[in-house]
C-alpha positions in Angstrom: -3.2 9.8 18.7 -3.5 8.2 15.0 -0.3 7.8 13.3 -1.3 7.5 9.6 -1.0 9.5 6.0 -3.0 8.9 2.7 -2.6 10.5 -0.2 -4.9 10.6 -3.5 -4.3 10.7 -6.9 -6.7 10.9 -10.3 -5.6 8.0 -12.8 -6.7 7.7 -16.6 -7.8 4.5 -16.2 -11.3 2.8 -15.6 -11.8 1.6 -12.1 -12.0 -2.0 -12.6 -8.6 -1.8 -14.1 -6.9 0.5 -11.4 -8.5 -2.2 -9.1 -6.9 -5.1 -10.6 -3.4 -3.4 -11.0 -3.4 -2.5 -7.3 -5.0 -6.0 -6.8 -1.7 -7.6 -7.7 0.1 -6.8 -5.3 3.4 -8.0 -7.3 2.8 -4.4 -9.1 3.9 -2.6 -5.9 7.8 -2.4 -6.9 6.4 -0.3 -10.2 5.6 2.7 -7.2 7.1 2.3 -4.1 11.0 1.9 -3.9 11.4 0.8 -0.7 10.1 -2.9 -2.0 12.5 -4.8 -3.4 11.0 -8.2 -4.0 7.2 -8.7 -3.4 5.1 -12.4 -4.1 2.0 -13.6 -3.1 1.9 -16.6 -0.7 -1.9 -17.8 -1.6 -3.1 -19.1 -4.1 -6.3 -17.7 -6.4 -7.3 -14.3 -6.7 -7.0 -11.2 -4.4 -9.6 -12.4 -1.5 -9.7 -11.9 2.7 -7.0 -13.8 3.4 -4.5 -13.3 0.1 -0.9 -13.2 1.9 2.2 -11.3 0.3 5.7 -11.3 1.4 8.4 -9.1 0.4 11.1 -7.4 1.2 11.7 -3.5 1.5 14.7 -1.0 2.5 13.8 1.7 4.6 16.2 4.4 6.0 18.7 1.6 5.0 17.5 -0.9 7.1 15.9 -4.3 5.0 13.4 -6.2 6.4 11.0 -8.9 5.8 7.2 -7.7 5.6 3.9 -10.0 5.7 0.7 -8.6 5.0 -2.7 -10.3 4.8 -5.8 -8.9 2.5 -8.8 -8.1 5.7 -10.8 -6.7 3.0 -11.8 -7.0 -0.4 -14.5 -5.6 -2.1 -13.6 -5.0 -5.9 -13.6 -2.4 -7.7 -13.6 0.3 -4.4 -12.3 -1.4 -1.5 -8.9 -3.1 -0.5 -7.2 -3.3 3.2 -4.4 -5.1 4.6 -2.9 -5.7 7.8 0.6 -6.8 8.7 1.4 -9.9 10.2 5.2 -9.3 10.6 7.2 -8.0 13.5 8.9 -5.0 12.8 9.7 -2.1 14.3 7.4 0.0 13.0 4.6 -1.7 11.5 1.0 -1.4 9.3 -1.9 -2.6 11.5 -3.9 -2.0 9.3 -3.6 0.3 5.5 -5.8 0.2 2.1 -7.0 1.8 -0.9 -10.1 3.2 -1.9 -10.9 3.7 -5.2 -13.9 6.1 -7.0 -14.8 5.9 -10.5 -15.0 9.7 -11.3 -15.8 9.2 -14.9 -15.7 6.0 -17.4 -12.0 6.5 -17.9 -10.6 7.8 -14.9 -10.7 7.0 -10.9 -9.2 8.3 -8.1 -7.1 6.6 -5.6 -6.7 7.2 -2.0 -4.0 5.1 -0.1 -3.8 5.0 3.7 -1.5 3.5 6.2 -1.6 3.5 10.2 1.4 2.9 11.6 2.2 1.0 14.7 5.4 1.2 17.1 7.3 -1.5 18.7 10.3 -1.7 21.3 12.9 0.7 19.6 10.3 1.9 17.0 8.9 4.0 19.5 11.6 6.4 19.4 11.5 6.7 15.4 7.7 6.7 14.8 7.5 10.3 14.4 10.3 10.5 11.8 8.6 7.3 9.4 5.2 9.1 9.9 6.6 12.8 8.9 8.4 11.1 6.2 5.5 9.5 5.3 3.3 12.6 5.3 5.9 14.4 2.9 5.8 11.1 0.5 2.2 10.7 0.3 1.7 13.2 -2.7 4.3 11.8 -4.4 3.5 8.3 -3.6 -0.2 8.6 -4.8 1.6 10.1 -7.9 3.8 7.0 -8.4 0.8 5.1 -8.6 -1.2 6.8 -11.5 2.5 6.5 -13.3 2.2 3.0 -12.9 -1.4 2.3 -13.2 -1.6 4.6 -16.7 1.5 2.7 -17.7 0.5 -0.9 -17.1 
């Protein structure tokens, strides 16, 4: 059984520079509240291989998250996978980005989410919550991207 969500959203903003908003992965505070802190641990530009760090709350529990870029392919296509151990974690989660017209795209994100030890019991209540966010989170994202 998959354990994911996406969610889409239409931004007023040309592809290339939804792509290089969401490319920065420092932006990812500016929609999602669960991060707290976010940097990125490579150096040069958004690449297979880019590593960020951060830090996020959720259900009032902090932890420390490590993704790595598995995919990069500007302006459409970015995936990650994390390298942390949590207990619930993202093997592997992206976006995908269309240009609908000159001026606007749409943005799908997706996340599959992965179980460990005492995460197995609480998977289905981060996925459902997930599910319910997902609108709003897609939303978040073309707040942020038409404010940047």
């Amino acid at each position: 059984m998959a354990h994911e969500f996406s969610g889409s959203a239409l931004i007023d903003r040309p592809i290339d520079e939804v792509f290089a908003f969401l490319a920065d992965g420092t932006n990812d505070p500016k929609f999602s509240p669960r991060v707290k802190e976010i940097r990125k641990t490579t150096d040069g530009p958004l690449a297979v291989g880019t590593v960020f760090e951060s830090t996020v709350k959720d259900a009032g529990m902090t932890t420390k998250r490590k993704f790595e870029v598995i995919d990069a392919q500007a302006p459409t296509r970015i995936r990650w996978s994390e390298r942390s151990k949590n207990l619930i974690t993202v093997p592997e989660g992206g976006y995908d980005l269309e240009k609908v017209s000159d001026t606007r795209t749409r943005v799908t994100i997706h996340n599959t989410f992965e179980a460990h030890g005492f995460g197995k019991l609480i998977l289905g209540f981060a996925l459902r919550a997930a599910i319910k966010d997902a609108p709003a989170f897609a939303q978040r994202i073309k707040s942020a991207a038409e404010a940047s």
